[in-house]
C-alpha positions in Angstrom: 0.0 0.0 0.0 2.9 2.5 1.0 4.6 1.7 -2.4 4.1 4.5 -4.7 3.7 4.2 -8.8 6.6 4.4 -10.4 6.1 7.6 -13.3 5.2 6.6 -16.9 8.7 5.8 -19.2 9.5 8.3 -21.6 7.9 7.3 -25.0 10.4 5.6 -26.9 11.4 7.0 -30.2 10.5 5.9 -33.7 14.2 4.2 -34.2 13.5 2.6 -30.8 10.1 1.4 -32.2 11.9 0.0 -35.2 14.4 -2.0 -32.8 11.4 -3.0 -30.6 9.4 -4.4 -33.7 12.8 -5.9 -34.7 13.2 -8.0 -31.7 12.3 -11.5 -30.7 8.7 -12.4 -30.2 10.4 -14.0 -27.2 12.2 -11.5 -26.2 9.5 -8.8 -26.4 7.3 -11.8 -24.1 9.7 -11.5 -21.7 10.0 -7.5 -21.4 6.3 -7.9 -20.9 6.2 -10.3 -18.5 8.6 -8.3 -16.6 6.8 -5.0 -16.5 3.5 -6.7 -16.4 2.7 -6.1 -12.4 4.4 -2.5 -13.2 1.1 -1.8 -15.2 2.7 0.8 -17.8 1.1 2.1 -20.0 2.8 2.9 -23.9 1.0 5.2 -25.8 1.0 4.1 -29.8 0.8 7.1 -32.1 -0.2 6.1 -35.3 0.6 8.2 -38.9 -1.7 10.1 -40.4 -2.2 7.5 -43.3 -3.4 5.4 -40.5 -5.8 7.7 -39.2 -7.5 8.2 -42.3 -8.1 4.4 -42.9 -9.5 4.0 -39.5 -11.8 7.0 -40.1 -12.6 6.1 -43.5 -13.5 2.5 -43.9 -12.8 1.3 -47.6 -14.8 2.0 -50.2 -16.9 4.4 -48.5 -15.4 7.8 -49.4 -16.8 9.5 -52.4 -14.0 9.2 -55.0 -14.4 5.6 -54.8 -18.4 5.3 -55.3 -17.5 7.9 -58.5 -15.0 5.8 -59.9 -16.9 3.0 -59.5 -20.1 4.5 -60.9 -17.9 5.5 -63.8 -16.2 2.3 -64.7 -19.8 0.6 -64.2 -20.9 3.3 -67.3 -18.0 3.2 -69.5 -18.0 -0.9 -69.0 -21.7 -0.4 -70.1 -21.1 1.7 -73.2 -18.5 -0.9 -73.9 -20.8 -3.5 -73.8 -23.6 -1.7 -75.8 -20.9 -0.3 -78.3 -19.8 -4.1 -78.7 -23.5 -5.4 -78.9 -23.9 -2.3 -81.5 -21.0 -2.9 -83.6 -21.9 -6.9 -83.2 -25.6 -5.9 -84.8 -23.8 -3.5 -87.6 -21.1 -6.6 -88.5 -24.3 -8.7 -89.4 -26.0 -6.1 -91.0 -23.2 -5.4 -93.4 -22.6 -9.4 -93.8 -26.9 -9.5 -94.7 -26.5 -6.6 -97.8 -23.2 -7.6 -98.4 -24.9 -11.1 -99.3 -28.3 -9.2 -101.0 -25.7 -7.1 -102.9 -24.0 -10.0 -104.1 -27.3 -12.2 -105.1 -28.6 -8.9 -106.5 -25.0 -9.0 -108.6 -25.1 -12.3 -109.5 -29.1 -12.0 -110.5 -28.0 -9.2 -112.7 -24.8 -11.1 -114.0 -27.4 -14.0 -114.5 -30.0 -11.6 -116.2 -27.3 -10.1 -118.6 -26.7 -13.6 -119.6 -29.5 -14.5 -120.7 -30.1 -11.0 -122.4 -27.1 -11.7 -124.1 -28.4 -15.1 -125.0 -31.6 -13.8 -126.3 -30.3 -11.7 -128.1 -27.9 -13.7 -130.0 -31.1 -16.2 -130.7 -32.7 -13.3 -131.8 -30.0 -12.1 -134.0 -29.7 -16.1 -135.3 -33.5 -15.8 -135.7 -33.4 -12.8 -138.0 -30.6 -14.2 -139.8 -32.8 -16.9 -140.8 -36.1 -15.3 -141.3 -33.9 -13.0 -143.8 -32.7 -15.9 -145.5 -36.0 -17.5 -145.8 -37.4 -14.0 -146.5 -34.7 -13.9 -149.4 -35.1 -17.2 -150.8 -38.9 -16.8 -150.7 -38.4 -13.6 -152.8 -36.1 -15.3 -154.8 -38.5 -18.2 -155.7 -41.7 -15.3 -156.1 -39.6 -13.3 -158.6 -38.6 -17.0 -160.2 -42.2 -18.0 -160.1 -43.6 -14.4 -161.2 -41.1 -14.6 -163.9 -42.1 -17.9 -165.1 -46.1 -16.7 -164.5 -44.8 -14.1 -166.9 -42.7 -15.8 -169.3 -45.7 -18.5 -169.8 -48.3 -15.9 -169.7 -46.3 -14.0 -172.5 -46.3 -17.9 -174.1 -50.0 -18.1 -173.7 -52.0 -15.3 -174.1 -53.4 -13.6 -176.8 -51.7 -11.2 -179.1 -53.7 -9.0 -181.8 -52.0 -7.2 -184.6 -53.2 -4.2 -186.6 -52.7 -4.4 -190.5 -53.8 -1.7 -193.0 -54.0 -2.2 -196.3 -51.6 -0.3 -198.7 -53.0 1.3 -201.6 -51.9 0.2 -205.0 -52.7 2.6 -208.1 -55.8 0.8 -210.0 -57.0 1.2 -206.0 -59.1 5.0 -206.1 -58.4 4.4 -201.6 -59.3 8.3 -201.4 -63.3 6.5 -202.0 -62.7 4.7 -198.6 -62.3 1.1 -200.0 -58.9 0.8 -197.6 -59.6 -2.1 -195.5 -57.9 -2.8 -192.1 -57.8 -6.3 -190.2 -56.9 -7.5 -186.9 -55.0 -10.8 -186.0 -54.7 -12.9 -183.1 -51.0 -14.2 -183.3 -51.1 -15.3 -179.6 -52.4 -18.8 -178.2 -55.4 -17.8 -176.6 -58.8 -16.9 -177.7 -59.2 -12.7 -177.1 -62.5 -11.0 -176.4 -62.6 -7.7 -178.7 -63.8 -5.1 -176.0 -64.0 -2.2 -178.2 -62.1 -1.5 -181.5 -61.8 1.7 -183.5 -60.2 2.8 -187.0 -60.1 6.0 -188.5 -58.0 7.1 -192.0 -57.5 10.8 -191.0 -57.0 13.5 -194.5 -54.1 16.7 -193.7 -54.6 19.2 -195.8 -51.7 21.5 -195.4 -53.1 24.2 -197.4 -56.3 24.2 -195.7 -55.8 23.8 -191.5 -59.0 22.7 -189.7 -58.9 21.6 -186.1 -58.8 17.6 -186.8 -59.6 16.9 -182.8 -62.8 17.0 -184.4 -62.7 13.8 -186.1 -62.5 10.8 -183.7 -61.7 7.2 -184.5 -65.3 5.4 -185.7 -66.1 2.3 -183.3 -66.0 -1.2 -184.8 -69.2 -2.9 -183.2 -68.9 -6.3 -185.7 -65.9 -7.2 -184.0 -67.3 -7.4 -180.5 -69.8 -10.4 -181.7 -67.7 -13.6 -181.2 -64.3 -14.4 -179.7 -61.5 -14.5 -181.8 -59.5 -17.4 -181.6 -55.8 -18.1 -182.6 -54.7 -17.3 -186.0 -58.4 -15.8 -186.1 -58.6 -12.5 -188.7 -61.2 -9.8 -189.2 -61.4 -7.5 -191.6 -63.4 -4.0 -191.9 -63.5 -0.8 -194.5 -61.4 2.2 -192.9 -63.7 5.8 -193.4 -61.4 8.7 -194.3 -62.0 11.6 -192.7 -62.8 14.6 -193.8 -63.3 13.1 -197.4 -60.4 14.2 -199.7 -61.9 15.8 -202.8 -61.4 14.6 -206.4 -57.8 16.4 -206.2 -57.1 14.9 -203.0 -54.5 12.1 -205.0 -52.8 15.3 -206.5 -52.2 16.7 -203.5 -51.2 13.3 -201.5 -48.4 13.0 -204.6 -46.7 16.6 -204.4 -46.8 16.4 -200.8 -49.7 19.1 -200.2 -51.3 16.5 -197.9 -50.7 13.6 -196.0 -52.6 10.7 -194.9 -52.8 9.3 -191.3 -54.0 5.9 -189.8 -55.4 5.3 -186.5 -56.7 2.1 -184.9 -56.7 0.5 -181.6 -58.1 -2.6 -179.8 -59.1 -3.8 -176.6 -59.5 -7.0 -175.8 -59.1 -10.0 -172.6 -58.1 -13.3 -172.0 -57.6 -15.6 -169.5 -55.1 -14.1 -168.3 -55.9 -10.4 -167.9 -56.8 -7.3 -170.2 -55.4 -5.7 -173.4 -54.5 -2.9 -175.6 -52.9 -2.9 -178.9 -52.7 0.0 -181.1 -51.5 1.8 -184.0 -50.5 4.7 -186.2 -49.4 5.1 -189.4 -48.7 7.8 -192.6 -49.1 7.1 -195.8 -46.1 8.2 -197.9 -46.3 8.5 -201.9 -42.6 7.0 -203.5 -41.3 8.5 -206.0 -41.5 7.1 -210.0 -38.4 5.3 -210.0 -40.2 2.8 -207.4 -43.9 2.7 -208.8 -43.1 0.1 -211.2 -43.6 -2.3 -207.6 -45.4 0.5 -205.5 -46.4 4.3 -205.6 -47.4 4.0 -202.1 -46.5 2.6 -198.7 -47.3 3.3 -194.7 -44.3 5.0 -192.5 -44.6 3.3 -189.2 -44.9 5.8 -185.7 -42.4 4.2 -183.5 -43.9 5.2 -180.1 -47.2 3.3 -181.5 -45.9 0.4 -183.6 -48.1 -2.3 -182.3 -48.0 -0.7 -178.7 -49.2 -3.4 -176.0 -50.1 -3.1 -172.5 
């Protein structure tokens, strides 16, 4: 009871701390064992680092909840920017595909474009060459229609008679005559002769004086080799001096005549125009007279 407290030891140093913490677990058991009834009390003085984890337990102070909530988002934006780019990969491998059945489609259309048009092209080709040969074998057929319609039809000549000098012609005793040379039987449709007197000395307007129709001839067919014969009128009559003037050339003497006539194979017209020249003396012993043939209507046909 009379024994007083000894006073608290000096607070070691931080080097003596070190050295403490250095020694022995055994040793530092002992020391305590030794000043355990002496009840002293060491004060520990931590460092501020210390203090602030003790006041601050971990993850409690702000900093850390706004880290945390910011690597939570940017973790989340890398997850959605993954899951977006993921989505966009496939969407560019889906029209990437349509792009490339769309371009094989089209390579596959132009193909057959191509191929249709070379069978079209071939097909032309051909329908030309039938067009041609068919055109060929109508203009050989049409020609041989032609050559054996020229073969079979019917062909009618116009013949005047030439005056001879016991003949007084200027009385209208000429006769003309039509023939059928062809090989067909012709149908006379209308026929008309005229023997037309120019005066020189005395102009008249001859439009006056038409060709006289031949109704006899439109009786009966005429058939191959077949003739008829008719007087010629001459128009306007001549005069008793009308010879005279025929010889020196005063006046002349013109023939008209034309027929129509059919067949079997189509329609007809032959015609014809003459003048009636006087030869001089040296030749009557033969002939005095003879007919000058028109060349644009020698035995025209059509």
């Amino acid at each position: 009871m009379l024994a007083r407290s000894q006073p608290p030891s000096p607070t070691p140093t931080k080097s003596g701390q070190d050295q403490q913490q250095s020694a022995s677990p055994k040793q530092v058991k002992t020391e305590d064992d030794k000043s355990a009834p002496q009840s002293v009390a060491i004060p520990i003085v931590n460092s501020p680092k210390t203090q602030d984890s003790s006041s601050n337990p971990k993850g409690n102070s702000p900093t850390d909840r706004w880290v945390a909530l910011a690597t939570i988002i940017i973790a989340g934006a890398t997850v959605a920017q993954a899951v977006i780019y993921w989505r966009q990969k496939n969407l560019m491998i889906d029209a990437l595909t349509e792009t490339k059945k769309a371009s094989d489609a089209a390579i596959d259309n132009a193909k057959a474009a191509k191929e249709a048009a070379f069978i079209a092209a071939k097909t032309l080709v051909e329908t030309r060459r039938s067009v041609t040969v068919s055109e060929v074998n109508a203009a050989t057929a049409s020609k041989s229609l032609d050559i054996m319609i020229a073969k079979e039809r019917a062909r009618l000549r116009i013949r005047i008679q030439t005056p001879s000098p016991d003949m007084p012609f200027t009385e209208g005793n000429l006769n003309w005559s039509i023939t059928n040379h062809g090989l067909s039987t012709a149908q006379i449709t209308r026929a008309t002769a005229c023997l037309l007197y120019v005066d020189k000395e005395d102009p008249i307007d001859y439009s006056q004086y038409s060709e006289v129709p031949y109704e006899e001839f439109l009786d009966s067919p005429l058939r191959p080799e077949g003739v008829l014969r008719a007087k010629v009128p001459i128009l306007p009559h001549p005069g008793p001096d009308g010879m005279e003037k025929l010889i020196s050339g005063k006046a002349s003497l013109w023939i008209h005549a034309s027929v129509e006539y059919e067949d079997a194979f189509g329609r007809w017209l032959s015609k014809r125009r003459m003048r009636l020249v006087i030869l001089p003396d040296w030749v009557a012993e033969r002939r005095y007279c003879e007919w000058i043939k028109d060349p644009e209507s020698e035995n025209q046909e059509t």
